[in-house]
mmCIF file of the protein (N, C-alpha, C, O) and its ligand, coordinates in Angstrom:
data_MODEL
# 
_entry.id   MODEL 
# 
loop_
_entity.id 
_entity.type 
_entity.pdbx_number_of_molecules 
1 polymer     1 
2 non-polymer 1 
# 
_entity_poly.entity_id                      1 
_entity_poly.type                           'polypeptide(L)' 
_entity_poly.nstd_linkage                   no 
_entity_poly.nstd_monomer                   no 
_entity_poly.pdbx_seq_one_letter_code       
;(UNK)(UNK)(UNK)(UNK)(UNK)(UNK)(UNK)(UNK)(UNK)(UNK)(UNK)(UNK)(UNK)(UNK)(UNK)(UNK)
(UNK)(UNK)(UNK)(UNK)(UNK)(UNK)(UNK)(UNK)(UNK)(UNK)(UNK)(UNK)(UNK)(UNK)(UNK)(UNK)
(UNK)(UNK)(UNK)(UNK)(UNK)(UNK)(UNK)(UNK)(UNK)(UNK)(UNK)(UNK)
;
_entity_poly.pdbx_seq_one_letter_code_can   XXXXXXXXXXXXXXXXXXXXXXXXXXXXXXXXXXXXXXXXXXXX 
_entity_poly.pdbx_strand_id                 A 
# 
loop_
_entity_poly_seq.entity_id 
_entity_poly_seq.num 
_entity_poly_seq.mon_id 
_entity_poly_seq.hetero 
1 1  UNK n 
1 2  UNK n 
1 3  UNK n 
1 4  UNK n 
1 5  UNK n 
1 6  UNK n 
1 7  UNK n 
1 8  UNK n 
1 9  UNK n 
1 10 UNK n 
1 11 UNK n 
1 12 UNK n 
1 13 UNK n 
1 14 UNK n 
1 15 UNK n 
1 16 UNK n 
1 17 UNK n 
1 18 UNK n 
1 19 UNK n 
1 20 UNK n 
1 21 UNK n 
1 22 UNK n 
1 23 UNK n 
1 24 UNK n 
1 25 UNK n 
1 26 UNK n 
1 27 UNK n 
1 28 UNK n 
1 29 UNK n 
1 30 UNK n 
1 31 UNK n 
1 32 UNK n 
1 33 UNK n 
1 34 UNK n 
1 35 UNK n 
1 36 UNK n 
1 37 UNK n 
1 38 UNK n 
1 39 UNK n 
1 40 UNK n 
1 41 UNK n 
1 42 UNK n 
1 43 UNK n 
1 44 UNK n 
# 
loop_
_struct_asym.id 
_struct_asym.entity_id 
A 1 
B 2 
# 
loop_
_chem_comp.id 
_chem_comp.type 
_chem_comp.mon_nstd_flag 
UNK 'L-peptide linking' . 
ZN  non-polymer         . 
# 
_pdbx_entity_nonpoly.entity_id   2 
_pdbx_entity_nonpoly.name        ? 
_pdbx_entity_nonpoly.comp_id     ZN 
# 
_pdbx_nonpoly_scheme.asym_id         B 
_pdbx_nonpoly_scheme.entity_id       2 
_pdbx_nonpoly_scheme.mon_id          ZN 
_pdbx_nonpoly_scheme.ndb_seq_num     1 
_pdbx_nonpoly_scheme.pdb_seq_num     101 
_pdbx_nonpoly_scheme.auth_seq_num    101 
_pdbx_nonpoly_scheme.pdb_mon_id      ZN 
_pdbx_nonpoly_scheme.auth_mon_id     ZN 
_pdbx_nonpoly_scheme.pdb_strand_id   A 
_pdbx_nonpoly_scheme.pdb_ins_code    . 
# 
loop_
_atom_site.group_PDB 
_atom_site.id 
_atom_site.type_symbol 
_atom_site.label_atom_id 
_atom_site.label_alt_id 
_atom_site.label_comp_id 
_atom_site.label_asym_id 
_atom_site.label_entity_id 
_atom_site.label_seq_id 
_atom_site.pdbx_PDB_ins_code 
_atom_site.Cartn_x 
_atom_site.Cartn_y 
_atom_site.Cartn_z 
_atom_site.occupancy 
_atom_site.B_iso_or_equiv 
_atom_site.pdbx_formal_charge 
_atom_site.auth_seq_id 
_atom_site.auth_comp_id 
_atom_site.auth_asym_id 
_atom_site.auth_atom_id 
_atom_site.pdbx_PDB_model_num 
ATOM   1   N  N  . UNK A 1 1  ? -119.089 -244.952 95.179 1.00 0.00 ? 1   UNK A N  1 
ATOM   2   C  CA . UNK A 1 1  ? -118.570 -244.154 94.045 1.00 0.00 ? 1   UNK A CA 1 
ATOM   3   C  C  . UNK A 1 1  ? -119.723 -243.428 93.365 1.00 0.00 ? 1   UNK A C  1 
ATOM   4   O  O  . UNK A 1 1  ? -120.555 -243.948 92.620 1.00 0.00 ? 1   UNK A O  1 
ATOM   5   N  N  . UNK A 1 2  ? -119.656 -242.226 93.709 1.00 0.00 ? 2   UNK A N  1 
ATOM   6   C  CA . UNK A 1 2  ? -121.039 -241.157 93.183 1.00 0.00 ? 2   UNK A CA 1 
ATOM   7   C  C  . UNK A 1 2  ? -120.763 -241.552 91.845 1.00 0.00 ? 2   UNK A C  1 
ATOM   8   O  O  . UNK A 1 2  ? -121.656 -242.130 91.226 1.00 0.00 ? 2   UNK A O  1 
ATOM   9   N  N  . UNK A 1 3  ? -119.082 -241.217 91.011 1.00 0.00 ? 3   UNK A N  1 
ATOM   10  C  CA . UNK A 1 3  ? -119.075 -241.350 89.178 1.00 0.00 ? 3   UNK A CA 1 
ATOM   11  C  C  . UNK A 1 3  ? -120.343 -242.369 88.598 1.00 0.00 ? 3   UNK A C  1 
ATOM   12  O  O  . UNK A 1 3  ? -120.903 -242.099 87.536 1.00 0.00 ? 3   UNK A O  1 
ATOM   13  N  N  . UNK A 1 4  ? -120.677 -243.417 89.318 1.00 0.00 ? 4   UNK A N  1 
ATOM   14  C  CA . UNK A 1 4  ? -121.084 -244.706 88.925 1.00 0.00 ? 4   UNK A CA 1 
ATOM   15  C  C  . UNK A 1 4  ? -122.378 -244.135 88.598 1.00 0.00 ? 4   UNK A C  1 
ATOM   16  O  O  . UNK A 1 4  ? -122.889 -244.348 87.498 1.00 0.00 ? 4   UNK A O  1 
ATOM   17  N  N  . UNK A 1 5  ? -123.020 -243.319 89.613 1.00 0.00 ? 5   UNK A N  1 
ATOM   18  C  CA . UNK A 1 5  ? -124.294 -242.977 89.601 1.00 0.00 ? 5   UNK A CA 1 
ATOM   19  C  C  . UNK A 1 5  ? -124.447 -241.576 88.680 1.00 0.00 ? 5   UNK A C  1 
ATOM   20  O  O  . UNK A 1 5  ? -125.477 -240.926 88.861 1.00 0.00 ? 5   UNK A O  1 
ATOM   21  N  N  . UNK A 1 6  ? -123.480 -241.089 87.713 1.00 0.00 ? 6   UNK A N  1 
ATOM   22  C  CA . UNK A 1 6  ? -123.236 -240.136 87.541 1.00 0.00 ? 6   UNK A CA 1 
ATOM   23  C  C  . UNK A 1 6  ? -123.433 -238.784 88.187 1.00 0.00 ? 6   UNK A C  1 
ATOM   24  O  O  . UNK A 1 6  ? -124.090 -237.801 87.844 1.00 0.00 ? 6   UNK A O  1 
ATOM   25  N  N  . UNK A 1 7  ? -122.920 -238.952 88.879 1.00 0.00 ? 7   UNK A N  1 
ATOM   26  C  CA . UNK A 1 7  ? -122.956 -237.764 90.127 1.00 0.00 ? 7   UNK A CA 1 
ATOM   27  C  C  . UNK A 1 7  ? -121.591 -237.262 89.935 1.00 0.00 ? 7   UNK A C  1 
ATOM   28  O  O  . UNK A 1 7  ? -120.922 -237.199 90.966 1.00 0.00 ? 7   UNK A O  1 
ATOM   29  N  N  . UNK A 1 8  ? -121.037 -236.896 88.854 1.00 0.00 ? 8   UNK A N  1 
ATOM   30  C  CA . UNK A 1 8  ? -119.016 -236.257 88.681 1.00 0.00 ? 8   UNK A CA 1 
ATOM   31  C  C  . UNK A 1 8  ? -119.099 -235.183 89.184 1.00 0.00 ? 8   UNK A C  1 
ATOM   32  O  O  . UNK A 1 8  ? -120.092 -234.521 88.881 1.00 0.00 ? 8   UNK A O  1 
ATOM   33  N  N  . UNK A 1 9  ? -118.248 -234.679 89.999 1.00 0.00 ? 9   UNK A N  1 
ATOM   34  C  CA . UNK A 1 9  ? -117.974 -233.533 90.154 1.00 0.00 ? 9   UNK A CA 1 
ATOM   35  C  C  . UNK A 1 9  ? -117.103 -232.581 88.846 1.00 0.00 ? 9   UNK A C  1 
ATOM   36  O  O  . UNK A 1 9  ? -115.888 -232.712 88.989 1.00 0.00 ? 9   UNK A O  1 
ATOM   37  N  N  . UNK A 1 10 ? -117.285 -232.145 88.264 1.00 0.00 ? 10  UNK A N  1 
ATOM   38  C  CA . UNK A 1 10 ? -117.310 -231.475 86.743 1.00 0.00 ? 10  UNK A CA 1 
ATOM   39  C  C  . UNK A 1 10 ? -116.633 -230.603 87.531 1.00 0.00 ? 10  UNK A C  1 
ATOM   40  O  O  . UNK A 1 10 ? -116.917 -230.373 88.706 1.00 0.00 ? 10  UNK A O  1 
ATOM   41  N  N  . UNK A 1 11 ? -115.368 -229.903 86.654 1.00 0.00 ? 11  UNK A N  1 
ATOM   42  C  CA . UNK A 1 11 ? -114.634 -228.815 87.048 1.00 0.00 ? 11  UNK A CA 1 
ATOM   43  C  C  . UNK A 1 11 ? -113.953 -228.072 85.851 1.00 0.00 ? 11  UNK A C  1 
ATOM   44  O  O  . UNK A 1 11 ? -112.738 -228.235 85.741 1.00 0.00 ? 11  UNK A O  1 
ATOM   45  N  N  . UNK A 1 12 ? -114.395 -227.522 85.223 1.00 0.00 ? 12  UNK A N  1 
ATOM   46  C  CA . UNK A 1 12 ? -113.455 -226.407 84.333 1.00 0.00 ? 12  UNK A CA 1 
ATOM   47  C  C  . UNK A 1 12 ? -112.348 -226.556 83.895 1.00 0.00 ? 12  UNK A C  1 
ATOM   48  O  O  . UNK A 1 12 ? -111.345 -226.359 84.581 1.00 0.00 ? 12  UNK A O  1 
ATOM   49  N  N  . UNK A 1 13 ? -112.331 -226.770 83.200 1.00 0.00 ? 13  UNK A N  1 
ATOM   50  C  CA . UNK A 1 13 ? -110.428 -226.689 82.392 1.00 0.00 ? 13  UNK A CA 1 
ATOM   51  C  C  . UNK A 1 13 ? -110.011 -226.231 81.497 1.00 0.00 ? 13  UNK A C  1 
ATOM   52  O  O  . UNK A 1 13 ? -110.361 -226.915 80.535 1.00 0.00 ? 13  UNK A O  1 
ATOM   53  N  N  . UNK A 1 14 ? -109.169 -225.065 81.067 1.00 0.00 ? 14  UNK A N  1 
ATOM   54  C  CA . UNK A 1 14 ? -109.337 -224.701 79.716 1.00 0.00 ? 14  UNK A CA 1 
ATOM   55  C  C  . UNK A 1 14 ? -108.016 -225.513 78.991 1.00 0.00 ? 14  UNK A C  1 
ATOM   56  O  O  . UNK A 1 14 ? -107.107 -225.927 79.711 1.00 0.00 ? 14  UNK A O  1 
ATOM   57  N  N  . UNK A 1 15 ? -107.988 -225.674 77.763 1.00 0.00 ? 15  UNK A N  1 
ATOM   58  C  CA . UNK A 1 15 ? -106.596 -226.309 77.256 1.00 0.00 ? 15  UNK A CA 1 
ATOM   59  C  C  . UNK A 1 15 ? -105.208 -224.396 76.660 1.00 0.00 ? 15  UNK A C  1 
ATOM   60  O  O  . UNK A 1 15 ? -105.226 -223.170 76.775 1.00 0.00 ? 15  UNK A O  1 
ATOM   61  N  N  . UNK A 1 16 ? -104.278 -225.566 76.050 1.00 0.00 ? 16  UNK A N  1 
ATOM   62  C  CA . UNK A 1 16 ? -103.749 -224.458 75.845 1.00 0.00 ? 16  UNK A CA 1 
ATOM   63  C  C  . UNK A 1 16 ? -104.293 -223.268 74.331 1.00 0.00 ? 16  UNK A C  1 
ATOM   64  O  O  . UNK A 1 16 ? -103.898 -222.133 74.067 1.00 0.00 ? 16  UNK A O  1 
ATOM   65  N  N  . UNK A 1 17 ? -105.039 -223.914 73.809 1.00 0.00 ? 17  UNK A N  1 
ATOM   66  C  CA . UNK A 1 17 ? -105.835 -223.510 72.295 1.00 0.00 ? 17  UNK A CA 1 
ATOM   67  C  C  . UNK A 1 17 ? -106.865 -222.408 73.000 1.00 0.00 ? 17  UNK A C  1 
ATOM   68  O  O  . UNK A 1 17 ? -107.250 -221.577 72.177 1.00 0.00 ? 17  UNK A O  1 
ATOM   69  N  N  . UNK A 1 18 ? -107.164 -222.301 73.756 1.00 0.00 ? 18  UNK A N  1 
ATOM   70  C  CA . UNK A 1 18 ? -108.556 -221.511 74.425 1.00 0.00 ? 18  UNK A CA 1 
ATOM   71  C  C  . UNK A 1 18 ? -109.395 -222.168 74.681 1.00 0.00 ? 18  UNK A C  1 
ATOM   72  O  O  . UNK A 1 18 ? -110.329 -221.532 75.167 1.00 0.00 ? 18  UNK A O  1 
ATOM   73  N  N  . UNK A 1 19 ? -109.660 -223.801 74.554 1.00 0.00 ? 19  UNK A N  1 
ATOM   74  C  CA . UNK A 1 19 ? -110.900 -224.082 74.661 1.00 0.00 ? 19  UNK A CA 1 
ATOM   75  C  C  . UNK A 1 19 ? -111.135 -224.702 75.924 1.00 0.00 ? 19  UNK A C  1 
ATOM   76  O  O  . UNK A 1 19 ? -110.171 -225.081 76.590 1.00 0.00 ? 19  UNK A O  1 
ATOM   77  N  N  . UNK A 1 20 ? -112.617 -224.887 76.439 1.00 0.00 ? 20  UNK A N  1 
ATOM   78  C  CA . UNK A 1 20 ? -112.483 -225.479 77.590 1.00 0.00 ? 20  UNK A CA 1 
ATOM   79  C  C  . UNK A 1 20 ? -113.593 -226.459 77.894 1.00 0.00 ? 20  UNK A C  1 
ATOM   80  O  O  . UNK A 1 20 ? -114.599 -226.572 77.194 1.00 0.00 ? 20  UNK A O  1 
ATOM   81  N  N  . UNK A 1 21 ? -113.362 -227.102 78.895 1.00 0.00 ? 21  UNK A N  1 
ATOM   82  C  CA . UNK A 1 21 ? -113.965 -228.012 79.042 1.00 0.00 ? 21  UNK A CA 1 
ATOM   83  C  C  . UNK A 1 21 ? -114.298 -228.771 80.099 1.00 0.00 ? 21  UNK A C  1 
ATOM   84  O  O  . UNK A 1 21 ? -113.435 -228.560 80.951 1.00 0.00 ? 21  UNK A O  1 
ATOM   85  N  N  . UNK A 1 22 ? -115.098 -229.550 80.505 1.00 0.00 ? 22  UNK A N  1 
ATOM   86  C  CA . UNK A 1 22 ? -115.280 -229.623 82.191 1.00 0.00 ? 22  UNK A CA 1 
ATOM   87  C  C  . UNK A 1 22 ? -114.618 -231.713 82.207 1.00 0.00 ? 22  UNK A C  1 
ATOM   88  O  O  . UNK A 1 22 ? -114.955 -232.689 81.537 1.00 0.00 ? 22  UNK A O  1 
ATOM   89  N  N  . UNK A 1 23 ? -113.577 -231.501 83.369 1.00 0.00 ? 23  UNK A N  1 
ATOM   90  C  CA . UNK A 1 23 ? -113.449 -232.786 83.708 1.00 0.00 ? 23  UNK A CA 1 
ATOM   91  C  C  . UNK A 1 23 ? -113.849 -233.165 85.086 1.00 0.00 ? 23  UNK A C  1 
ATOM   92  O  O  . UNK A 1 23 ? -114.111 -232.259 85.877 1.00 0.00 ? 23  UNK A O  1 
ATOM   93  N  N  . UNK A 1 24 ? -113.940 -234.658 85.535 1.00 0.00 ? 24  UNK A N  1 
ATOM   94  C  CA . UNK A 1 24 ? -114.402 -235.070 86.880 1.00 0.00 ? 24  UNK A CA 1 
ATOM   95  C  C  . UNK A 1 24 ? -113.431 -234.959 87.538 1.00 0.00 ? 24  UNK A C  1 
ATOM   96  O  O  . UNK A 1 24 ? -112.545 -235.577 86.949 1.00 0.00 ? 24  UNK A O  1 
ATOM   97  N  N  . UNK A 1 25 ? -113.015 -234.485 88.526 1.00 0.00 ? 25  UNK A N  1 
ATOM   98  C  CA . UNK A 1 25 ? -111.802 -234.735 89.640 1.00 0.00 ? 25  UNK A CA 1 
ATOM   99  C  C  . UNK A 1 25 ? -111.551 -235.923 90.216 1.00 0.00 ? 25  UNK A C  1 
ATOM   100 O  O  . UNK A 1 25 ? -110.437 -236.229 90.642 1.00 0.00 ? 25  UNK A O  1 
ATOM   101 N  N  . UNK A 1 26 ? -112.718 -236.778 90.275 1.00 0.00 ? 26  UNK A N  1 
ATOM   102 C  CA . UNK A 1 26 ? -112.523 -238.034 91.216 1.00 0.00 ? 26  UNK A CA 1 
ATOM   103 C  C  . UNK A 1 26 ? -112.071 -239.394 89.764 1.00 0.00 ? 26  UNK A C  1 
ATOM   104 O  O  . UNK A 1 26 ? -111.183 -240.238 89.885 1.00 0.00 ? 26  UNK A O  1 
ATOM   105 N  N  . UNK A 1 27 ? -112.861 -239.243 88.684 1.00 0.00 ? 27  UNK A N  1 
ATOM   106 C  CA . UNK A 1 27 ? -112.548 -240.334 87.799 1.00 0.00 ? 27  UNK A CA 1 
ATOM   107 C  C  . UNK A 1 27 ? -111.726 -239.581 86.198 1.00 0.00 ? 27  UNK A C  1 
ATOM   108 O  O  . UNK A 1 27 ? -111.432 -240.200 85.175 1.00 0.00 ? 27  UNK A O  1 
ATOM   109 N  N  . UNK A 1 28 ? -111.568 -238.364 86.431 1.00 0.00 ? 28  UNK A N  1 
ATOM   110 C  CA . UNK A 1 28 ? -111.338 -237.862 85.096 1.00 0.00 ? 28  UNK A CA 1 
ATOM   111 C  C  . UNK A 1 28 ? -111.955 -237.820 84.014 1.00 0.00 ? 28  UNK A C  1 
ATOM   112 O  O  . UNK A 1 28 ? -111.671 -237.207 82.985 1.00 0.00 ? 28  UNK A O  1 
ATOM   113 N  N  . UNK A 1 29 ? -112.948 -238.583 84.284 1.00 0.00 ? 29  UNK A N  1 
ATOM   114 C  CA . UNK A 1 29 ? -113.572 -238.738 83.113 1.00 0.00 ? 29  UNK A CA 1 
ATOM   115 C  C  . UNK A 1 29 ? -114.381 -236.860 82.271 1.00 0.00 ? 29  UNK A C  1 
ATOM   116 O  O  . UNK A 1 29 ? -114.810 -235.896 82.905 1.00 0.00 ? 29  UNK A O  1 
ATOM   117 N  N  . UNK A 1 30 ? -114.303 -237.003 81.043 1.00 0.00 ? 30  UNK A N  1 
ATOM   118 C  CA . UNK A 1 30 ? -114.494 -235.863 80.529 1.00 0.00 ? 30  UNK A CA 1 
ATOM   119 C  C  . UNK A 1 30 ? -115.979 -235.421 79.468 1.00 0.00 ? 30  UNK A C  1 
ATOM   120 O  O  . UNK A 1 30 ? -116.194 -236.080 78.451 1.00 0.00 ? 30  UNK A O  1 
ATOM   121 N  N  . UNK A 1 31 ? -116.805 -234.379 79.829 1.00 0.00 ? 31  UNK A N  1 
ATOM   122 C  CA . UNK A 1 31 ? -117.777 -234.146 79.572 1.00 0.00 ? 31  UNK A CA 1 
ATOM   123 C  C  . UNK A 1 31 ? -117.419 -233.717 78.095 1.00 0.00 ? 31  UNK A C  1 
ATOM   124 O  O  . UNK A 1 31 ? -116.895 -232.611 77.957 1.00 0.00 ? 31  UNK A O  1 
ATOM   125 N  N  . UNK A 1 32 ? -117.674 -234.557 76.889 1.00 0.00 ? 32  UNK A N  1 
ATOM   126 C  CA . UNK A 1 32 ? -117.820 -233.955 75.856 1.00 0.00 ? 32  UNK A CA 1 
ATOM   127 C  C  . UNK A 1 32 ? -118.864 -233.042 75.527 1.00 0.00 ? 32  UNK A C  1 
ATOM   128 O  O  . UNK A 1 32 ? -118.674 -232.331 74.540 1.00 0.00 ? 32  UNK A O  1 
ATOM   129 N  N  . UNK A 1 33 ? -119.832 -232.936 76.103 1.00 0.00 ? 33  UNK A N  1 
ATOM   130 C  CA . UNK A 1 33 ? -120.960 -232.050 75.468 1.00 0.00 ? 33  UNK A CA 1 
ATOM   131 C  C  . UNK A 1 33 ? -120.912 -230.479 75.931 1.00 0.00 ? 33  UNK A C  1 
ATOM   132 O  O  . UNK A 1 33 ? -121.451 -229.522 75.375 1.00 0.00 ? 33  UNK A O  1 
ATOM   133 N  N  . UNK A 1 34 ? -119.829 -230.508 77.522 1.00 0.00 ? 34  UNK A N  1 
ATOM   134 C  CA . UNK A 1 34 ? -119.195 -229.417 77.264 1.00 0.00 ? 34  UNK A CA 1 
ATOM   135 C  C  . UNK A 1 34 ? -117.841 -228.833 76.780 1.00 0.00 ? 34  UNK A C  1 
ATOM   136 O  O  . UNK A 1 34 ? -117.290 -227.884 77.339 1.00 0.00 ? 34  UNK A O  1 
ATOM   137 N  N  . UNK A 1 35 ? -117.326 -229.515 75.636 1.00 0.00 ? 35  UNK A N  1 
ATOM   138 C  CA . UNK A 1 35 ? -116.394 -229.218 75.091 1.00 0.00 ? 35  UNK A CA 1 
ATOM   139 C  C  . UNK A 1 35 ? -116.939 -227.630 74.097 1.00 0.00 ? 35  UNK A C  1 
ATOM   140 O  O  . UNK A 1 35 ? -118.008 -227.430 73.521 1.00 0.00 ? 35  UNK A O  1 
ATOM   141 N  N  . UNK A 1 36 ? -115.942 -226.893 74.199 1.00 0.00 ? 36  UNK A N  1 
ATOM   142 C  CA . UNK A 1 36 ? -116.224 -225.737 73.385 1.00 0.00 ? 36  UNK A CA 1 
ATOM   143 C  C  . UNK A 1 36 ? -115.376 -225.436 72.652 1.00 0.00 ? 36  UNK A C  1 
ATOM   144 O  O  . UNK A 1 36 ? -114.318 -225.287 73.263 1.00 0.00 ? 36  UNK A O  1 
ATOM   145 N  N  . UNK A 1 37 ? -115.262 -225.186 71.153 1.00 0.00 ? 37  UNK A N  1 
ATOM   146 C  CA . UNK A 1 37 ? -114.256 -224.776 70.407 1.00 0.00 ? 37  UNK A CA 1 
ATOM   147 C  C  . UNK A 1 37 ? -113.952 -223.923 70.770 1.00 0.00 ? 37  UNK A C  1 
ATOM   148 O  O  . UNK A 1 37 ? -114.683 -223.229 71.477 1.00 0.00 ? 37  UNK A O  1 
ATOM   149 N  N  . UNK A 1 38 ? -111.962 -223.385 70.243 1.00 0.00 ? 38  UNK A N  1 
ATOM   150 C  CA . UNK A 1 38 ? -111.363 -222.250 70.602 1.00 0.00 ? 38  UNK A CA 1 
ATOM   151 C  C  . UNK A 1 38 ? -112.553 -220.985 70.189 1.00 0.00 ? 38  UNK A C  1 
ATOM   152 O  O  . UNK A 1 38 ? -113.621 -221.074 69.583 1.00 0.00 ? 38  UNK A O  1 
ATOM   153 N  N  . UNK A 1 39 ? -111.856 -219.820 70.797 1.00 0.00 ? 39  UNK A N  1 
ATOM   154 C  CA . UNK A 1 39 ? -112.779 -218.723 70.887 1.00 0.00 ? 39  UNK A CA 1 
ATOM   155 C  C  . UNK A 1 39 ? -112.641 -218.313 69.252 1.00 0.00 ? 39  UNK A C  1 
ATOM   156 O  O  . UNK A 1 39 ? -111.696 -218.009 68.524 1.00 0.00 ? 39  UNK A O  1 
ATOM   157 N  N  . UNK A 1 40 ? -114.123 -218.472 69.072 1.00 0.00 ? 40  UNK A N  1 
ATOM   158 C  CA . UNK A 1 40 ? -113.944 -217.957 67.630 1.00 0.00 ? 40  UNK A CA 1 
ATOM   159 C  C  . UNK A 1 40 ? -114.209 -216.359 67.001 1.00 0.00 ? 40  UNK A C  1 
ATOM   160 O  O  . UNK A 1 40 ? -115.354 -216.060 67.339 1.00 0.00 ? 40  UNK A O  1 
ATOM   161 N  N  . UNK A 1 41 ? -113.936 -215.860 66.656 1.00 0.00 ? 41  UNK A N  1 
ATOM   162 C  CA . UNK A 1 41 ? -114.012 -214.728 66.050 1.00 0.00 ? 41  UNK A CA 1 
ATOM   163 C  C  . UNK A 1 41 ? -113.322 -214.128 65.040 1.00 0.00 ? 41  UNK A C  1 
ATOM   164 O  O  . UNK A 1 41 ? -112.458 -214.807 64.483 1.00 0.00 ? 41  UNK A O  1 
ATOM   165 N  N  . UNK A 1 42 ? -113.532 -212.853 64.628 1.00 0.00 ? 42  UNK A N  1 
ATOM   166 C  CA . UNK A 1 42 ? -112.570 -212.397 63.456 1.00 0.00 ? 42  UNK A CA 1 
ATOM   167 C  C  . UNK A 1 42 ? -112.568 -213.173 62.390 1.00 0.00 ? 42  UNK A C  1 
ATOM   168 O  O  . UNK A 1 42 ? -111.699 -213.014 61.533 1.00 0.00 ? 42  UNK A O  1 
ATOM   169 N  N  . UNK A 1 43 ? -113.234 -213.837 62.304 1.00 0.00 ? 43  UNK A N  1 
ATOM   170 C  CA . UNK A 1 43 ? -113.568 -214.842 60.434 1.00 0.00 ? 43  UNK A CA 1 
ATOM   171 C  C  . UNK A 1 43 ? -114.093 -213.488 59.527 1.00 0.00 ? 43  UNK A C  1 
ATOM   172 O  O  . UNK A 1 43 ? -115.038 -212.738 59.771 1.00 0.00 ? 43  UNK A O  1 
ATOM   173 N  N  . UNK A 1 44 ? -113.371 -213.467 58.681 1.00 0.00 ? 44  UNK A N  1 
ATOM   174 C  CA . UNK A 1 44 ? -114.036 -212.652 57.758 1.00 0.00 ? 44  UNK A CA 1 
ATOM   175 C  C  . UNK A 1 44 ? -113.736 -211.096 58.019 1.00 0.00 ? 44  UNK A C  1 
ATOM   176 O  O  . UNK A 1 44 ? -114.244 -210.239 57.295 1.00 0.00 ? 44  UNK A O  1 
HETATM 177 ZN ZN . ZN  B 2 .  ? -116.545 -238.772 87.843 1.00 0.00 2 101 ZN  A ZN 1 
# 
């Protein structure tokens, strides 16, 4: 099991908000540090 050794295969996902984020295919497990808030713009 590569996950163990952290070896995830990371794959892209966006949600339905815009944001996206990479999960493992083999354990699911999910990369918070690439979590990205929805697309921000237009403030102000
Ligand atoms: Zn994994």
């Amino acid at each position: 099991m590569r996950c163990r050794l952290g070896w995830h295969q990371w794959r892209t996902k966006s949600t339905e908000d815009g944001g996206r984020f990479q999960q493992c295919t083999r354990c699911d497990k999910v990369d918070d540090r690439s979590k990205l808030p929805p697309i921000a713009g237009g403030l102000g």
